[in-house]
C-alpha positions as CSV (number, residue, x, y, z in Angstrom):
1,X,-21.3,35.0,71.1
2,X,-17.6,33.5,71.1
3,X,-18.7,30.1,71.0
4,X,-21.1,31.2,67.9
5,X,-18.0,32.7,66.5
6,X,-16.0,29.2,66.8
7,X,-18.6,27.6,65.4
8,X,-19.5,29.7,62.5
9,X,-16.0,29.5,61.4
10,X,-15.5,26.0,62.0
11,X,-18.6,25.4,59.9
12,X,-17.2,27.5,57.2
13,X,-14.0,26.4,57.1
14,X,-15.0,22.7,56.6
15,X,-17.7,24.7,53.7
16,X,-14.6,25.7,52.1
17,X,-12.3,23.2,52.5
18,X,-14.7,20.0,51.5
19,X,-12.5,18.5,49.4
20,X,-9.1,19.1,50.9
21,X,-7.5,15.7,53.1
22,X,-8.4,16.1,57.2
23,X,-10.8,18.5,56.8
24,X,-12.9,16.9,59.3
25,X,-9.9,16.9,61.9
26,X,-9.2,21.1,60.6
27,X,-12.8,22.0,61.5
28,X,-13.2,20.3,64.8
29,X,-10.4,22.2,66.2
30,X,-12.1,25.2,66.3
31,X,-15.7,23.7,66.2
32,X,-15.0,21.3,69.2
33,X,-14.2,24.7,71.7
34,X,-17.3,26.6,70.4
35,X,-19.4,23.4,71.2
36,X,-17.9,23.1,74.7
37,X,-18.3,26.3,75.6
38,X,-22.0,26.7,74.0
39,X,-22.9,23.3,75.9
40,X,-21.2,25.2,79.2
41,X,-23.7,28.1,79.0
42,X,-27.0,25.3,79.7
43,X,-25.3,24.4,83.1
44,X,-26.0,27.3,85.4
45,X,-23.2,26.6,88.0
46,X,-20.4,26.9,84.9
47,X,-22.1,29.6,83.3
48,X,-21.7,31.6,86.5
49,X,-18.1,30.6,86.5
50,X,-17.8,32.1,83.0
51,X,-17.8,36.0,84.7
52,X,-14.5,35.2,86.2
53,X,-11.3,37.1,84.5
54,X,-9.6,33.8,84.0
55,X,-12.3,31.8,82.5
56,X,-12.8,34.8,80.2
57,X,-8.5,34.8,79.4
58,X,-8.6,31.1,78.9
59,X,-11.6,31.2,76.6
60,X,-10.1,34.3,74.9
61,X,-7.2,32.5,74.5
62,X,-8.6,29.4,72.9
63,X,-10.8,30.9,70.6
64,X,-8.3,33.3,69.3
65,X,-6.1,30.2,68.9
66,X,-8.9,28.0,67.0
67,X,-9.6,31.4,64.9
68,X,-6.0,31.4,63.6
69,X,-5.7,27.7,63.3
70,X,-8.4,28.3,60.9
71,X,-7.2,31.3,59.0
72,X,-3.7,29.7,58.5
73,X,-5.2,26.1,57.5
């Protein structure tokens, strides 16, 4: 769901911002993350890794900061 999240909001961000200078560099920041860690979920070994507290910190961590980058911007 969090990488969903990133992506939404990347998606609608860029939506928003169309006409606005480095728009497409704005929206990949938070895009980018939710694509990595949607494209992590197909490989079974990471996935599994995913469970850990520290993966789930780390993600937590750079989705909440890709969530305010795109609020503030």
């Amino acid at each position: 769901m969090w990488a969903y999240a990133l992506i939404a909001t990347g998606s609608i961000n860029w939506s928003y911002q169309r006409n606005e200078p480095n728009v497409v560099t704005n929206s990949a920041f938070v895009i980018v993350p939710g694509l990595v860690l949607f494209a992590i979920t197909f490989n079974k070994t990471l996935a599994a890794k995913l469970n850990s507290k520290a993966a789930m910190a780390f993600w937590g961590t750079v989705g909440g900061l890709a969530l305010i980058y795109a609020f503030i911007n």
